[in-house]
N, CA, C and O atoms as a Tinker XYZ file with bonds, in Angstrom:
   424  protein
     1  N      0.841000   -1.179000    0.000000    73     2
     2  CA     0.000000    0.000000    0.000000    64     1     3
     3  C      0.887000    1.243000    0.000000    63     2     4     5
     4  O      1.791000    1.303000    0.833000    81     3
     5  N      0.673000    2.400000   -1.005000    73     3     6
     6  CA     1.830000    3.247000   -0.974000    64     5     7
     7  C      1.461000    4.405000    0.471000    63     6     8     9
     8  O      0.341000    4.447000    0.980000    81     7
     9  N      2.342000    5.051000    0.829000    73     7    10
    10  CA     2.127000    6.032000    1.851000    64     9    11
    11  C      1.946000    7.262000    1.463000    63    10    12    13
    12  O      2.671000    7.628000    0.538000    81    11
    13  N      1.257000    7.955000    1.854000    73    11    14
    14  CA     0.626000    9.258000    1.832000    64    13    15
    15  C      1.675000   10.033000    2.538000    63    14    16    17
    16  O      1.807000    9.915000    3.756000    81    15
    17  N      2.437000   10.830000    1.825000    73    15    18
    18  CA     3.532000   11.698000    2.089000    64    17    19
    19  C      2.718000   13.328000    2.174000    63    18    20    21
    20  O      1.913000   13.607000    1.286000    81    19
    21  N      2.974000   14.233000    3.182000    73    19    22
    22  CA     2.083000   15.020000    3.489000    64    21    23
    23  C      3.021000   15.963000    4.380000    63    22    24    25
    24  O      3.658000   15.420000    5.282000    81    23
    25  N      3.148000   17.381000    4.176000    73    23    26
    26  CA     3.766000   18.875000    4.212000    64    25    27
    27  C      2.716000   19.132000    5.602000    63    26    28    29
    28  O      1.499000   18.959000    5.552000    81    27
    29  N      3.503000   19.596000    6.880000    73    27    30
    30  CA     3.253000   20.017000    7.739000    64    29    31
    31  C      3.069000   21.342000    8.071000    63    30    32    33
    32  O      3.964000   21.936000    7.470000    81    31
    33  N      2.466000   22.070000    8.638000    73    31    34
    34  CA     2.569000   23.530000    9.050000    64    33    35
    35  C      2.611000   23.945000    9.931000    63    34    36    37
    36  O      2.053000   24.977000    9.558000    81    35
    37  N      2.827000   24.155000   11.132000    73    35    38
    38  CA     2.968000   24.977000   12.662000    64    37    39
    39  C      3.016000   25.565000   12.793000    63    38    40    41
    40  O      3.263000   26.181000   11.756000    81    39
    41  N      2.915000   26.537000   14.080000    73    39    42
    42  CA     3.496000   28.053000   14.233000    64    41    43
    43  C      4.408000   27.658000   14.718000    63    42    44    45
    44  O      4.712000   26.492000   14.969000    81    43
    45  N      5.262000   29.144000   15.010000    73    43    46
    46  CA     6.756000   28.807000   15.477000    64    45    47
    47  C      6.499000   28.742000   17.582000    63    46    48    49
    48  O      7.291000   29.004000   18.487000    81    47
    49  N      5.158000   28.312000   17.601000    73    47    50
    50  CA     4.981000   27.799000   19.543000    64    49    51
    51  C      4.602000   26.384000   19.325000    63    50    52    53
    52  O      4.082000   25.801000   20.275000    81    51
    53  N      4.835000   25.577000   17.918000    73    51    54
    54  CA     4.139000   24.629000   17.860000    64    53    55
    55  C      2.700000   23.945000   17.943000    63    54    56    57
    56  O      2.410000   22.751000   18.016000    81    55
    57  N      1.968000   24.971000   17.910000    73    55    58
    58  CA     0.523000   24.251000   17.239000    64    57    59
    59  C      0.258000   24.427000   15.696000    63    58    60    61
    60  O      0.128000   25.396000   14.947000    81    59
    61  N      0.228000   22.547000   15.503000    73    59    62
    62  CA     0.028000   22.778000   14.241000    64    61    63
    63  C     -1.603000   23.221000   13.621000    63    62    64    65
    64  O     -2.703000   22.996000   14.125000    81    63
    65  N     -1.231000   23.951000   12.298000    73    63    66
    66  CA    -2.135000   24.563000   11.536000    64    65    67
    67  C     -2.557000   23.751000   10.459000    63    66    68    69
    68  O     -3.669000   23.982000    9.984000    81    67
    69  N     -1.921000   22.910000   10.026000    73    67    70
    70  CA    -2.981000   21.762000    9.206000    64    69    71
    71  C     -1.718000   21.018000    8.786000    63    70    72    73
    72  O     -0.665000   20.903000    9.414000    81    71
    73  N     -2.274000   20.212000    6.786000    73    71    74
    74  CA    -1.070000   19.867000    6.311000    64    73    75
    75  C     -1.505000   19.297000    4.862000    63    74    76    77
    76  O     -2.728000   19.357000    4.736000    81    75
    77  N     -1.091000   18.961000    4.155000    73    75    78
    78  CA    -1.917000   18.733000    3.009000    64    77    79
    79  C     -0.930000   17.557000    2.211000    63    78    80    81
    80  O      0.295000   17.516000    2.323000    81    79
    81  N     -1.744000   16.637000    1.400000    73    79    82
    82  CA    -0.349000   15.257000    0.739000    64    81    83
    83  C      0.278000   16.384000   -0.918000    63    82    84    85
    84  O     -0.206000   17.180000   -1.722000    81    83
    85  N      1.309000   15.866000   -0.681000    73    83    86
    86  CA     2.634000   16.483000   -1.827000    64    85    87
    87  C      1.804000   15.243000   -2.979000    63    86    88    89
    88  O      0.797000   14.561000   -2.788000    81    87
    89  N      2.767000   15.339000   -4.237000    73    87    90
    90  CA     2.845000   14.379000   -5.187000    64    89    91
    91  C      3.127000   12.795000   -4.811000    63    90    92    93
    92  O      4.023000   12.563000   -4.000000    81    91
    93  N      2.469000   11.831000   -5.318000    73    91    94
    94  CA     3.411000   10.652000   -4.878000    64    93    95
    95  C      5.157000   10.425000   -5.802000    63    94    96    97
    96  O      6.078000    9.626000   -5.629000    81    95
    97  N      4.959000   11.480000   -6.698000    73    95    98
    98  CA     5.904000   11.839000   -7.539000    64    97    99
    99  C      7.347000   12.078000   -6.882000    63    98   100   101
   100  O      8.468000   11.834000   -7.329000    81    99
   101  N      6.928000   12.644000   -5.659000    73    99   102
   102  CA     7.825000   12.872000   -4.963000    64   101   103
   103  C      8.268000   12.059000   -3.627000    63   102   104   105
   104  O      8.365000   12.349000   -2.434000    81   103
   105  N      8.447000   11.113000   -4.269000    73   103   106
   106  CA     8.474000    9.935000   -3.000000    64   105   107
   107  C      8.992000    9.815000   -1.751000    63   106   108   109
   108  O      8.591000    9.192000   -0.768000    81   107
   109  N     10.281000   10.747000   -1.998000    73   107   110
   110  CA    11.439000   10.497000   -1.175000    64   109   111
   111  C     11.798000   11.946000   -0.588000    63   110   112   113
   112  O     12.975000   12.296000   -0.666000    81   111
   113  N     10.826000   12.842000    0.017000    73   111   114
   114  CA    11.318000   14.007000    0.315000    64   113   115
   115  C     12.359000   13.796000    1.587000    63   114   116   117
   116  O     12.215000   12.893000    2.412000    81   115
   117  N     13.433000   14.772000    1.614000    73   115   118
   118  CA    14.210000   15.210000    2.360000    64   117   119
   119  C     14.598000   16.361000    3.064000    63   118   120   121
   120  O     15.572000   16.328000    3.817000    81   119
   121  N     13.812000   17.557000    2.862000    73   119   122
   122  CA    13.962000   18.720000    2.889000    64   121   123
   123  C     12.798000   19.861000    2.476000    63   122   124   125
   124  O     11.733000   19.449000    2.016000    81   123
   125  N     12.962000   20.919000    2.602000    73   123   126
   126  CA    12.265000   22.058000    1.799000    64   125   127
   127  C     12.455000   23.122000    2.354000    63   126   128   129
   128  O     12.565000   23.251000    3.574000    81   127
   129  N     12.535000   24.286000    1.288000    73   127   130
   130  CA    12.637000   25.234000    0.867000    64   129   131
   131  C     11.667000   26.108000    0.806000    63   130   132   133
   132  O     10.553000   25.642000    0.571000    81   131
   133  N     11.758000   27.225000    0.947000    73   131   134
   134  CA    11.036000   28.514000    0.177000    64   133   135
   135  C     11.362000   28.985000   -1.136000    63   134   136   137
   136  O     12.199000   29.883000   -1.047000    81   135
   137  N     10.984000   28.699000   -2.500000    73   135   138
   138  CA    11.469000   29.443000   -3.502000    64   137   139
   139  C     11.819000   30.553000   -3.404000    63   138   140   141
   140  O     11.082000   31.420000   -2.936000    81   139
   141  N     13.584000   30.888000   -4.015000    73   139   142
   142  CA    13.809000   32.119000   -3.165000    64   141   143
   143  C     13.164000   33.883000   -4.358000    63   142   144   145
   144  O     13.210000   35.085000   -4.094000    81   143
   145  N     12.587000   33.014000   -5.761000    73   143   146
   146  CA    11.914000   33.980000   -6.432000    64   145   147
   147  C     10.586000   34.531000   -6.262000    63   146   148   149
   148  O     10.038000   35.572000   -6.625000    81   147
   149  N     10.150000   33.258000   -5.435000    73   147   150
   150  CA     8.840000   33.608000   -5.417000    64   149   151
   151  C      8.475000   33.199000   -3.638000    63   150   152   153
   152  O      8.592000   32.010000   -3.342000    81   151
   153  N      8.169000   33.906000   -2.841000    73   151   154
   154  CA     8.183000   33.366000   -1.366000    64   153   155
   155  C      6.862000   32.321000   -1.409000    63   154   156   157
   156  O      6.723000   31.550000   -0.460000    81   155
   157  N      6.188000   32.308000   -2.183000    73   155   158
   158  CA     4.805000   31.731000   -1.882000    64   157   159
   159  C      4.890000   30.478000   -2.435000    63   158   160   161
   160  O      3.971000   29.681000   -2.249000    81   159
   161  N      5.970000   30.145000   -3.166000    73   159   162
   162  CA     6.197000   28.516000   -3.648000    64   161   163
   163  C      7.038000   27.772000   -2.329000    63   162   164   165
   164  O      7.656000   28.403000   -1.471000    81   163
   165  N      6.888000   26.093000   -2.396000    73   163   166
   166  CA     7.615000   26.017000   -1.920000    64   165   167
   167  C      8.470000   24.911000   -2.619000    63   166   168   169
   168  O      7.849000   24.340000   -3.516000    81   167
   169  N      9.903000   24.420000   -2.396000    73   167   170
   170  CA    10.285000   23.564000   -3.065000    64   169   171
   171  C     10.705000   22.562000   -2.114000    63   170   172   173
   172  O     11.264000   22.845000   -1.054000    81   171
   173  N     10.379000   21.146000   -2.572000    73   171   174
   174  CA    10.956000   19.888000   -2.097000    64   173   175
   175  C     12.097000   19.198000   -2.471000    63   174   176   177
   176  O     12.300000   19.236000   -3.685000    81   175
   177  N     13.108000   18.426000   -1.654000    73   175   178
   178  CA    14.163000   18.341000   -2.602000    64   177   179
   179  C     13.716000   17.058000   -2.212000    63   178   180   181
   180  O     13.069000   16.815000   -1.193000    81   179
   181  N     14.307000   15.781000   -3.559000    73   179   182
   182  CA    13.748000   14.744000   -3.612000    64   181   183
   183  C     14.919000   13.456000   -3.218000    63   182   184   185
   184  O     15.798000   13.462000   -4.080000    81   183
   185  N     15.090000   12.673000   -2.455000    73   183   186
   186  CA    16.816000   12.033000   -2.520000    64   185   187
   187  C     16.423000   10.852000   -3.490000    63   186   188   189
   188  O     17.298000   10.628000   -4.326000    81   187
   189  N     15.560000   10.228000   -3.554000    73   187   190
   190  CA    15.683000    9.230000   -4.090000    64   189   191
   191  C     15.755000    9.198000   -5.645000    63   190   192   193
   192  O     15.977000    8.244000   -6.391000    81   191
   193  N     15.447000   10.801000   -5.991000    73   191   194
   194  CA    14.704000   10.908000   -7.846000    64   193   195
   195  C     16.613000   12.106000   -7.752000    63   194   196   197
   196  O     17.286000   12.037000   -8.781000    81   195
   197  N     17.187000   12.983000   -6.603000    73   195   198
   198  CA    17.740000   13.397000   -6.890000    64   197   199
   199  C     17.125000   15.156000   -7.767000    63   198   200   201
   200  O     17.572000   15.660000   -8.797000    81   199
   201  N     16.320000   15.528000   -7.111000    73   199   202
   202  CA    15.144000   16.723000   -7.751000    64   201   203
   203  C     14.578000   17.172000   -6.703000    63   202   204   205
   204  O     14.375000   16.649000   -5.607000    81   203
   205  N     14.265000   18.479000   -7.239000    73   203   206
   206  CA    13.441000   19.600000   -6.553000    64   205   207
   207  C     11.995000   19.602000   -6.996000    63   206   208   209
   208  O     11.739000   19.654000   -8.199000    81   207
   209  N     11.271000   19.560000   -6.310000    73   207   210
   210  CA     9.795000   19.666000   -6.880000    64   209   211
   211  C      9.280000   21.120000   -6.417000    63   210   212   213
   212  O      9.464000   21.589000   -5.293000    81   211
   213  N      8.599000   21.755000   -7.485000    73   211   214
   214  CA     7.952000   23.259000   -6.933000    64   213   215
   215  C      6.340000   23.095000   -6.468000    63   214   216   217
   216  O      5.535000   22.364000   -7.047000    81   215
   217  N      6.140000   23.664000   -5.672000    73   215   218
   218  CA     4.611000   23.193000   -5.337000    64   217   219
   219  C      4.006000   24.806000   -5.421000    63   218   220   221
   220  O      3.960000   25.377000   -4.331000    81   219
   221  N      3.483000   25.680000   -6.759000    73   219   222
   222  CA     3.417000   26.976000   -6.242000    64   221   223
   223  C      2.107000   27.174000   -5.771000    63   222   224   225
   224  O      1.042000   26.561000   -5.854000    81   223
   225  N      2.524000   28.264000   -5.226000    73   223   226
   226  CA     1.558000   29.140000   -4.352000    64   225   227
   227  C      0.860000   28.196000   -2.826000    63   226   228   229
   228  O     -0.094000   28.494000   -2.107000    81   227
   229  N      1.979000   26.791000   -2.757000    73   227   230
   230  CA     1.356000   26.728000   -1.594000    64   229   231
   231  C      2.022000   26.764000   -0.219000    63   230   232   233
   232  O      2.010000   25.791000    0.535000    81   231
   233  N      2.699000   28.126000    0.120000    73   231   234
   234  CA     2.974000   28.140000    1.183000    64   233   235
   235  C      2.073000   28.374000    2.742000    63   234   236   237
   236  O      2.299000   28.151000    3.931000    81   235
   237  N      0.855000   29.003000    1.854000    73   235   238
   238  CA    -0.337000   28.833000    2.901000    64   237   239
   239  C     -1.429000   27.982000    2.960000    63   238   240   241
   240  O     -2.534000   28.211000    3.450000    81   239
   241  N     -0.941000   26.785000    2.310000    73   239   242
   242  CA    -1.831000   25.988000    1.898000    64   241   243
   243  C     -2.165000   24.846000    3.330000    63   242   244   245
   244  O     -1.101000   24.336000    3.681000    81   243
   245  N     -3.123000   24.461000    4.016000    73   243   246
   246  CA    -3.119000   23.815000    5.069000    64   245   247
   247  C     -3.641000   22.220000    4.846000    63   246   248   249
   248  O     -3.492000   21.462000    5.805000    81   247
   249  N     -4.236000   21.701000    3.632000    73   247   250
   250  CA    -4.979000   21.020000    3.809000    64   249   251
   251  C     -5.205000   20.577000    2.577000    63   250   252   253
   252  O     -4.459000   21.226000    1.844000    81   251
   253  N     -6.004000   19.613000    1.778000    73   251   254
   254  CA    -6.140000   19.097000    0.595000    64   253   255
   255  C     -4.774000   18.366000    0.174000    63   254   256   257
   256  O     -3.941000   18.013000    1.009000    81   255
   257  N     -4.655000   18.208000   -0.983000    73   255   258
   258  CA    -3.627000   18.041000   -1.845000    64   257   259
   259  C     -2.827000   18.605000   -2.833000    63   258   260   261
   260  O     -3.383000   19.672000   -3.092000    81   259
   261  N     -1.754000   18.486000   -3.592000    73   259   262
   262  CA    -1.170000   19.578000   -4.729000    64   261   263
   263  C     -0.545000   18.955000   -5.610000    63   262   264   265
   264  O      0.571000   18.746000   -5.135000    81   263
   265  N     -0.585000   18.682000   -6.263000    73   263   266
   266  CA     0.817000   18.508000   -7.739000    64   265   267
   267  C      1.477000   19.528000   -7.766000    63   266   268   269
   268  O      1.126000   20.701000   -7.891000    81   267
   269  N      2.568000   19.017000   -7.632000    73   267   270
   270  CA     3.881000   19.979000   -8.331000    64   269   271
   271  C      3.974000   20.563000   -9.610000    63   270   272   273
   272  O      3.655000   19.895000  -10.594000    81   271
   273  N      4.264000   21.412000   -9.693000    73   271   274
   274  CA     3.923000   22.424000  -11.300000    64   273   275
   275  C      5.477000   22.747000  -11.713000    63   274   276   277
   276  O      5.638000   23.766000  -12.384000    81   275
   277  N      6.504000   22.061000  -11.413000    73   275   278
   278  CA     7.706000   22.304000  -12.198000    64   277   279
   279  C      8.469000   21.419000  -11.010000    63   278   280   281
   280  O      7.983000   21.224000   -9.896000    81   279
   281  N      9.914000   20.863000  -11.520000    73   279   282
   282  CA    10.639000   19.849000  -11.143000    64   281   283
   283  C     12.495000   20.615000  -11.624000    63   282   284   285
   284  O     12.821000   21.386000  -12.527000    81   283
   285  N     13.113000   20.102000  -10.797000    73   283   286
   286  CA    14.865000   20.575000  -11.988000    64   285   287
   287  C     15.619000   19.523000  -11.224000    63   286   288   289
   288  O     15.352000   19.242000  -10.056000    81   287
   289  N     16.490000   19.002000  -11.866000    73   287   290
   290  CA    17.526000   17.951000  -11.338000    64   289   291
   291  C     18.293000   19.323000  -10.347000    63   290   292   293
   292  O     18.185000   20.549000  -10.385000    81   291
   293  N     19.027000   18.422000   -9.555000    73   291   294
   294  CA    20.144000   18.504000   -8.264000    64   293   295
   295  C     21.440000   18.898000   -9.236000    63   294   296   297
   296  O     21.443000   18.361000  -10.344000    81   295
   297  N     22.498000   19.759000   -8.921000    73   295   298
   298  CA    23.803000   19.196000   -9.472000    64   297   299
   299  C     23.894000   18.236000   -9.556000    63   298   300   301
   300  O     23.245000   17.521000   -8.793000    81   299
   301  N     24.701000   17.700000  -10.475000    73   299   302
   302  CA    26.033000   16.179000  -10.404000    64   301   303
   303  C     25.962000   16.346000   -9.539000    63   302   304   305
   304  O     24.751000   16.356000   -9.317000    81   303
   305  N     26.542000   16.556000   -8.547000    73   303   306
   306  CA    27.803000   16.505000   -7.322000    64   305   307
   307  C     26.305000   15.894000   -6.025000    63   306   308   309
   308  O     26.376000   14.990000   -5.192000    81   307
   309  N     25.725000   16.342000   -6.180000    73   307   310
   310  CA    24.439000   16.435000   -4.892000    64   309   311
   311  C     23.658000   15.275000   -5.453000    63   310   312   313
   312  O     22.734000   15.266000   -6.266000    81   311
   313  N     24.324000   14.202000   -4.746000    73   311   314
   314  CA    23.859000   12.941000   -4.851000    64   313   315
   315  C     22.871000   12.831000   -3.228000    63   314   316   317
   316  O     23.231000   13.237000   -2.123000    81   315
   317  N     21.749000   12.240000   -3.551000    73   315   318
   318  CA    21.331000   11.346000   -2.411000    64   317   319
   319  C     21.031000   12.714000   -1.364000    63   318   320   321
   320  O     21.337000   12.423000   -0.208000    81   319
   321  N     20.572000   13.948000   -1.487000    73   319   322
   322  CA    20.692000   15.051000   -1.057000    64   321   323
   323  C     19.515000   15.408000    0.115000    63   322   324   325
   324  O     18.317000   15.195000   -0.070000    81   323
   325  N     20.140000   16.053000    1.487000    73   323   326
   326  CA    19.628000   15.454000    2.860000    64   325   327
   327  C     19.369000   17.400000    2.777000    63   326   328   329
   328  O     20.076000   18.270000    2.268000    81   327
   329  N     17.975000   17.486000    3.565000    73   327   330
   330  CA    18.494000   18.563000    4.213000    64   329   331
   331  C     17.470000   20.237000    3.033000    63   330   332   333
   332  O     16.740000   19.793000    2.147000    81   331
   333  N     17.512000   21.517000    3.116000    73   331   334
   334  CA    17.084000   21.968000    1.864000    64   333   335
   335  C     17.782000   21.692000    0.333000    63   334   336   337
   336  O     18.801000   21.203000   -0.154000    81   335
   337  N     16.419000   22.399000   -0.110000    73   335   338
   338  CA    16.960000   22.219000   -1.345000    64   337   339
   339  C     18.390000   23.481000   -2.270000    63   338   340   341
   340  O     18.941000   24.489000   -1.828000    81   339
   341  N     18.474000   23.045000   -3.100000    73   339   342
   342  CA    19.571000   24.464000   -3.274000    64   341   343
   343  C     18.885000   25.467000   -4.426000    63   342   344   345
   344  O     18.252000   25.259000   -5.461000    81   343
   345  N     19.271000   26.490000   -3.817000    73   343   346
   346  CA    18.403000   27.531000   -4.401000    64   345   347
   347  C     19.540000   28.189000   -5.263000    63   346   348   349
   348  O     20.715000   28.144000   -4.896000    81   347
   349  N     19.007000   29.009000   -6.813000    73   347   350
   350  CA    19.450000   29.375000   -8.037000    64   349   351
   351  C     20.872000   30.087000   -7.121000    63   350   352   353
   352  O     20.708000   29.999000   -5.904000    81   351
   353  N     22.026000   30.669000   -7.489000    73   351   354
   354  CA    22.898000   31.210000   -7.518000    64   353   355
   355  C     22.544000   33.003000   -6.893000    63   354   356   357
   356  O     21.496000   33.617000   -7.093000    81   355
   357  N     23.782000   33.517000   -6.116000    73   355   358
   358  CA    23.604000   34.493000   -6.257000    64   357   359
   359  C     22.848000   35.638000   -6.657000    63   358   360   361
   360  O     23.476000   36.331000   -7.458000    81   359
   361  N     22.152000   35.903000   -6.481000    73   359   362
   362  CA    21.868000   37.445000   -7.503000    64   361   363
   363  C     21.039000   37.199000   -8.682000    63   362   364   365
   364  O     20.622000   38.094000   -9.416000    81   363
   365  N     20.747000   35.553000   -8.883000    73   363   366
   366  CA    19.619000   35.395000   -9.847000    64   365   367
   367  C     17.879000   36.146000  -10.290000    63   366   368   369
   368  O     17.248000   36.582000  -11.253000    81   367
   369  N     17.735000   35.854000   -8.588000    73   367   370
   370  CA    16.251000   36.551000   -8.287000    64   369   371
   371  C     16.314000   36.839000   -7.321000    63   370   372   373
   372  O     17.145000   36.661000   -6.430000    81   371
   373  N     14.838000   37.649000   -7.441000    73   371   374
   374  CA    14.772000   38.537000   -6.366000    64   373   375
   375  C     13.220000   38.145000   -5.783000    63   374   376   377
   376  O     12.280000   37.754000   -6.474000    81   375
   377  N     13.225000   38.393000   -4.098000    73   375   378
   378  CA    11.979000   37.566000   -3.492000    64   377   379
   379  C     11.043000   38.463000   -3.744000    63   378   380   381
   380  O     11.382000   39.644000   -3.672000    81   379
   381  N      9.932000   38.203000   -4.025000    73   379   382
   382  CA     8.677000   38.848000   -4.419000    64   381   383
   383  C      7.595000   38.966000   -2.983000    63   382   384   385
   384  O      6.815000   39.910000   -3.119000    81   383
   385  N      7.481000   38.497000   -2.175000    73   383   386
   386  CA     6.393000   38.203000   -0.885000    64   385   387
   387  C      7.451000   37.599000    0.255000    63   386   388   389
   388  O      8.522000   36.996000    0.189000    81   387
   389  N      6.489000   38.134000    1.466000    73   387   390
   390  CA     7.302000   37.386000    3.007000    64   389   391
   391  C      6.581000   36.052000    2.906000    63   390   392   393
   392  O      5.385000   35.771000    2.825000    81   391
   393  N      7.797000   35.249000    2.938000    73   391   394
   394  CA     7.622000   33.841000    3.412000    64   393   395
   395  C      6.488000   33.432000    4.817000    63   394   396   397
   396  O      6.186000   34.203000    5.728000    81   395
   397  N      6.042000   32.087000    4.646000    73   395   398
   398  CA     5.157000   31.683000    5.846000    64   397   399
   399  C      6.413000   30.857000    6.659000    63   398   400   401
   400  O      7.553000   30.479000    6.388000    81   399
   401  N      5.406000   30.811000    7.927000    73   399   402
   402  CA     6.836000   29.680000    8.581000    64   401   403
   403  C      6.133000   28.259000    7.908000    63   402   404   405
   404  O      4.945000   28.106000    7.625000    81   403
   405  N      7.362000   27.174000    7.728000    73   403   406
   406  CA     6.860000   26.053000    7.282000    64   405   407
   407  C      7.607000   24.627000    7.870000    63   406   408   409
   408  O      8.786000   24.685000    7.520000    81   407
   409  N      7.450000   23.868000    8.333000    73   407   410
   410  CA     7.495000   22.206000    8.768000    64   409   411
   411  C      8.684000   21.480000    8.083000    63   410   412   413
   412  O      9.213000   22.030000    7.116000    81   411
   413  N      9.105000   20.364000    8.493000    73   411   414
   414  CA     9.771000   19.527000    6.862000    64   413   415
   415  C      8.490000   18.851000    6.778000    63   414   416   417
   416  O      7.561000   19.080000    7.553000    81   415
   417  N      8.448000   17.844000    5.632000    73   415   418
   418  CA     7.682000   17.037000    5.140000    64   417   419
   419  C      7.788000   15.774000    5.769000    63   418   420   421
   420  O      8.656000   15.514000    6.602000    81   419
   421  N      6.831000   14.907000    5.345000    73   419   422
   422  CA     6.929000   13.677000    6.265000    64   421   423
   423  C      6.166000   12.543000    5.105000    63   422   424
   424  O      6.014000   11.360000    5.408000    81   423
């Protein structure tokens, strides 16, 4: 039976505020991110696929479900990758909205 992988939310006193299931696409989360172009996405980094999954606009999302609406491989080098995801370079973009506080995934 596959498992229902599902994005947590809390405040920062610890009561949680809901949580909603990711892709099964994304099997193997390890991490996440705030897209640093857009504060209201968030990104998952994946170890087992080696990928970032974008989930936009749901950083206030508490509940239901989402597909991911864009994906990008890891460097070479970032094998098996623990922890956030890595965000574009330097000076690429610029954040558009204040971030929510957000959970890891489970």
């Amino acid at each position: 039976m596959p498992t229902t992988i599902r994005d947590f939310k809390y405040t920062i006193t610890g009561a949680l505020v809901g949580s909603w299931k990711i892709s099964a696409t994304n099997a193997t989360p390890t991490g996440l991110t705030i897209n640093p172009a857009n504060f209201s996405d968030i990104w998952i980094v994946d170890s087992g696929r080696n990928k970032v999954y974008q989930y936009t606009a749901a950083a206030t999302r508490t509940s239901g479900s989402q597909a991911f609406a864009t994906s990008f491989n890891l460097a070479t080098a970032n094998t098996n990758a623990q922890g956030i995801a890595d965000p574009p370079p330097p000076g690429t973009h610029t954040p558009t909205s204040a971030s929510e506080p957000l959970a890891a995934s489970r």
